[in-house]
N, C-alpha and C positions, 0 to 999 in steps of 0.2 A: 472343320470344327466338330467335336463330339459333341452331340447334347445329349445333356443329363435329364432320367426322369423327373415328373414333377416333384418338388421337395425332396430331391436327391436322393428318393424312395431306391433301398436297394443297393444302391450306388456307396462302394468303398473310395473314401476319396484319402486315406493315411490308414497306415499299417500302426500297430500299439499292442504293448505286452501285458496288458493291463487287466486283462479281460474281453469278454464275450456275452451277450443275448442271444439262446439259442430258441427265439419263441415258441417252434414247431415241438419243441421235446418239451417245453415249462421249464428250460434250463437256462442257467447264467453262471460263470464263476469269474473268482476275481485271482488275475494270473492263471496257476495251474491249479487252483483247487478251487470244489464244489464253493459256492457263495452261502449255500445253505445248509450244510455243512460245520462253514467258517461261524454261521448266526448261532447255531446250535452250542457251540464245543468251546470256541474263541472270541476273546475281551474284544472288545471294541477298537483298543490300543495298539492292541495284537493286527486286527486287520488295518489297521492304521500305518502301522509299521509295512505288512508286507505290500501295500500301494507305493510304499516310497522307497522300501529297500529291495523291495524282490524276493524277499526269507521274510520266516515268522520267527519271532521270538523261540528259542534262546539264540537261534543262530546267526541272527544280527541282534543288537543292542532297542531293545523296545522305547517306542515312539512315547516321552514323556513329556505331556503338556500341559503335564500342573503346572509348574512356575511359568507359562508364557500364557496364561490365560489372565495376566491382571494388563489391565489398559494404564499408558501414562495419561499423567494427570493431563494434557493439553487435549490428547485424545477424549479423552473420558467429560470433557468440559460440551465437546462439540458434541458428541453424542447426546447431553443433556440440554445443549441448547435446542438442538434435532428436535430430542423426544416432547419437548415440549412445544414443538407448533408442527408435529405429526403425529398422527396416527396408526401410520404401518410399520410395522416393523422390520418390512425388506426395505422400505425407503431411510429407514433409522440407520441400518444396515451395510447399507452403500456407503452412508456419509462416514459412516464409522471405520470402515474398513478404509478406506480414501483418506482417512484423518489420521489414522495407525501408520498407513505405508508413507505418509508424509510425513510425519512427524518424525518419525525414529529411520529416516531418510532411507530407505529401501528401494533404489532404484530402479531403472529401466533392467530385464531381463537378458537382456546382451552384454552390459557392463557387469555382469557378476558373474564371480565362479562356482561353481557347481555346489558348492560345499554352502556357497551364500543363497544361493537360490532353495536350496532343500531349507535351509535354517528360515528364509521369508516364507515358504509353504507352511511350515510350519508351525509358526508363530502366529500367522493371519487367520490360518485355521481356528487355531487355540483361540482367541478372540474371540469366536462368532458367538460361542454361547454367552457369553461375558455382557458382548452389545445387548442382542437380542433381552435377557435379564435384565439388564441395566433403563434397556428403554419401557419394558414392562412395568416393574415398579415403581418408574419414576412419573407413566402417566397414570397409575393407579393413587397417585399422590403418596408414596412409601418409599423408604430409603433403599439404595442398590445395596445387595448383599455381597460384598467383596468373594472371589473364589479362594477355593480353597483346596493349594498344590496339593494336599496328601490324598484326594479322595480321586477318584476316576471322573472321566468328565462327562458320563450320563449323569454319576452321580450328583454331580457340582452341577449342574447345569438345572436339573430340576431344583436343587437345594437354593442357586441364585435365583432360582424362576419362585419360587412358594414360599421362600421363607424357612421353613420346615425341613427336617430329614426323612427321607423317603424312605418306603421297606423297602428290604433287599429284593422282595419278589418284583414294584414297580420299577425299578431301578436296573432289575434284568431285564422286563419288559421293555424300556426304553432304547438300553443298549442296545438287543437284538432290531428294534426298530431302525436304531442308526448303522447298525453293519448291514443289514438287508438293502437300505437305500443309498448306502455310500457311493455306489457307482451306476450303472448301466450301459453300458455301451454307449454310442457315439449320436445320444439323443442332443435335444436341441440346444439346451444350457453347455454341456459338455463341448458342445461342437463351436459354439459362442464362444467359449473359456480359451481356448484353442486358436481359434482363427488371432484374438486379440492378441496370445503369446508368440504367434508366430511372428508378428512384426517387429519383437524382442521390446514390449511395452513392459512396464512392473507389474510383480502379481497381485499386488491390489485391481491393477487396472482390469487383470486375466479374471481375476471371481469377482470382479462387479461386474461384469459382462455375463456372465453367468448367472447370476443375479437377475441381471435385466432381464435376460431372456425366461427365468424361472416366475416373471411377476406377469408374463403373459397367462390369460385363463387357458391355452389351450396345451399348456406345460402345464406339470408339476402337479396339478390337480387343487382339491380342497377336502382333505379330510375332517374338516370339521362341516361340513355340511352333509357328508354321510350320515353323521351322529343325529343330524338336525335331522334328517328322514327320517333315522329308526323313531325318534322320539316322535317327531308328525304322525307316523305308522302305528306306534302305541303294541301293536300286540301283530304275531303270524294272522290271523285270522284276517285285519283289515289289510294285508299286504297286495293283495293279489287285488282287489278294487281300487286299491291307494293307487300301483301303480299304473293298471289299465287305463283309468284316468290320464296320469300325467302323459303316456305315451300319444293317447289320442290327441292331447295338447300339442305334443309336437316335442315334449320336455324330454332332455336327458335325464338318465337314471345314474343317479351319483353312485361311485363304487364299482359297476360293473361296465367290462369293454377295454378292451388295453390294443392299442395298435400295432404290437407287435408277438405277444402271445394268445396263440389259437387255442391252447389248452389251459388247465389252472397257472394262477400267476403263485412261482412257488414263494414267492415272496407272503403272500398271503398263506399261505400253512403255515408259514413258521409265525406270523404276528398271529394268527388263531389261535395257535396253541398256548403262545404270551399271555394272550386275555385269558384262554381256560386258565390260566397257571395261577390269576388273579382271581376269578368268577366271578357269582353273582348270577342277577337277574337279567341284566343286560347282557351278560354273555350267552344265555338262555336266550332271549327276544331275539338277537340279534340272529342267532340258527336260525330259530325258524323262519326269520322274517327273510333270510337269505334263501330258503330254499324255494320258499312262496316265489319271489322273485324270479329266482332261475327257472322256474317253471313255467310265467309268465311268460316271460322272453324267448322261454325254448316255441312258444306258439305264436308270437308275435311273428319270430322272422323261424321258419323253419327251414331246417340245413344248414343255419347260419350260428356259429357256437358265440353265444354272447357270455362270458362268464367271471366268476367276481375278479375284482382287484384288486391290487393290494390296497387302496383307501379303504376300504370295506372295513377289513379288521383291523387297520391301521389306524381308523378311528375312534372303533374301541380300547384296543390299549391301551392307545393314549389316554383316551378319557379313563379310564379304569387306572392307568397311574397316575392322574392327578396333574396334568399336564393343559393347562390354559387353554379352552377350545381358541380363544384366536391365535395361538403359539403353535398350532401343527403346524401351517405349513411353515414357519419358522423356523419349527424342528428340522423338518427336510433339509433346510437349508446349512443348520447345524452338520450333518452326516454328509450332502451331497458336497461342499466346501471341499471338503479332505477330497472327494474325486474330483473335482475341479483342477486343486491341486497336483495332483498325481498324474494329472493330465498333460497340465501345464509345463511340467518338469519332464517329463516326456517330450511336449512338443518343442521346448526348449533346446533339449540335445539334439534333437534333425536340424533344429537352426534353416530350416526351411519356410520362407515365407508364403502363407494359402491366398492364391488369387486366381481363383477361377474367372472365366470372362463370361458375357454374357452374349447372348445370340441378339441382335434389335433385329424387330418386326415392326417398326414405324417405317411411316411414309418414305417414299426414296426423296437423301437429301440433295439439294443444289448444288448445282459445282461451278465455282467463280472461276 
């Protein structure tokens, strides 16, 4: 028997045309092109499309999910029954997605053909911001804002999420948020998403697995607790005592440290630039409170690159366009779905089921 490192550290266990995490370079792309890039130049839609066709728009037909983002009404009922004896909105989330793939009967993953399973990724995807929305205003005691097929779904999704029409500049801000985190390589929700399609389960069942494993704290992160430090922080000057402090505590520092990129997280340049694109004062605090930081940490642990991540300024963006601090990680969820997805449909066609075994290190057993 081969044993694997711990936490599979390293370890390729499925081949995927999907993309790559190159940490040592600060690189990632999705298929054959730069990820950042794609954040830069291309819709949301657009990278949308090339996860599940393998071409970008115009050369396949672009991924449109306005008309599949409205929930039926038996869906939309459990969601409200949900949002009204919960509070989170990855738990509103599950039920909701569970209540879609039921209801509009979207089966097991082996019983469909190829054309039906891309059509259920993409339908369950369209949803998410729909829930997410739906369950937001509904325990702010305000009515759900139905979507709205003609507009893009950063745009809709902030529009269901506030009320309001957003500027075009937060509304870019967002997007690029969501194509930046659409995918990653073969992190832990992803790997979740995956194992559960390989048994040829539905894809509701493939992204609430993904799900679950995205509600753990030591995934996915919390970008709105970034925000909550710069503001504890107040100004660069108290930066560098704030955090010496917390480190002698024994505290992580939210924002910075990523497990697989040794150098900047390029994800984080491009959500930097978003927030300068917006400004202000907090785009200003947040600089120097970053650099204070990094400086700190360069003396804490020396030879050791601790440096930002993408929560850092994924914080700000979001906060700077208007985006519900308890809805970041929401949002993620929003973006990471669609790679879930893409995952799923991949691991679909090998039609291979993952069952690694395990090594036991208990007692030697009895033999009758």
């Amino acid at each position: 028997m081969e044993v694997a490192p711990p936490g599979l550290k390293g370890l390729a266990v499925s081949d995927t045309e999907l993309g790559d995490v190159r940490g040592d370079e600060g690189f990632f792309h999705y298929r054959q092109y730069d990820a950042v890039h794609l954040a830069r130049t291309r819709s949301f839609e657009d990278v949308w499309t090339l996860q599940f066709s393998g071409e970008l728009p115009p050369a396949v037909p672009r991924v449109n999910p306005g008309p599949m983002r409205e929930l039926p009404t038996e869906a939309a009922r459990v969601v409200d029954a949900a949002s009204a004896r919960m509070d989170d909105p990855m738990a509103v989330l599950r039920v909701g997605l569970l209540a879609v793939g039921a209801v509009e009967g979207r089966g097991p993953l082996l019983d469909r053909s190829a054309a039906q399973r891309r059509d259920d990724a993409v339908r369950l995807a369209a949803v998410v911001p729909t829930i997410l929305a739906r369950h937001h205003r509904r325990r702010d005691g305000l009515d759900p804002v139905p979507p709205d097929p003609g507009i893009s779904h950063a745009a809709d999704y902030l529009r269901m999420s506030t009320g309001g029409t957003a500027s075009a500049e937060a509304v870019r801000a967002v997007e690029q948020y969501l194509v930046v985190t659409l995918d990653h390589g073969f992190n832990v929700s992803t790997f979740a998403s995956r194992v559960v399609a390989s048994t040829g389960a539905d894809m509701a069942g493939a992204l609430v697995a993904g799900l679950g494993a995205l509600s753990g704290p030591l995934h996915g992160g919390a970008p709105s607790r970034v925000i909550e430090m710069i503001e504890d922080i107040q100004t660069p000057a108290r930066a560098a005592t704030w955090v010496s402090e917390r480190l002698a505590e024994g505290h992580k520092i939210m924002g910075f440290g990523h497990a697989v990129y040794r150098v900047r997280d390029p994800r984080g340049v491009v959500l930097r630039a978003a927030a300068e694109t917006l400004g202000g004062d907090l785009v200003e605090r947040a600089a120097g409170i970053e650099e204070e930081i990094l400086s700190v940490l360069a003396d804490w642990k020396p030879g050791v690159r601790i440096l930002t991540n993408v929560e850092y300024w994924a914080s700000v963006a979001l906060e700077l366009a208007g985006v519900p601090r308890h809805m970041f990680t929401p949002t993620f969820a929003v973006s990471r779905s669609i790679g879930w997805a893409a995952h799923v449909l991949e691991q679909a066609e090998k039609g291979k089921l993952l069952r690694p075994a395990a090594r036991y290190v208990g007692p030697e057993p009895a033999r009758s």
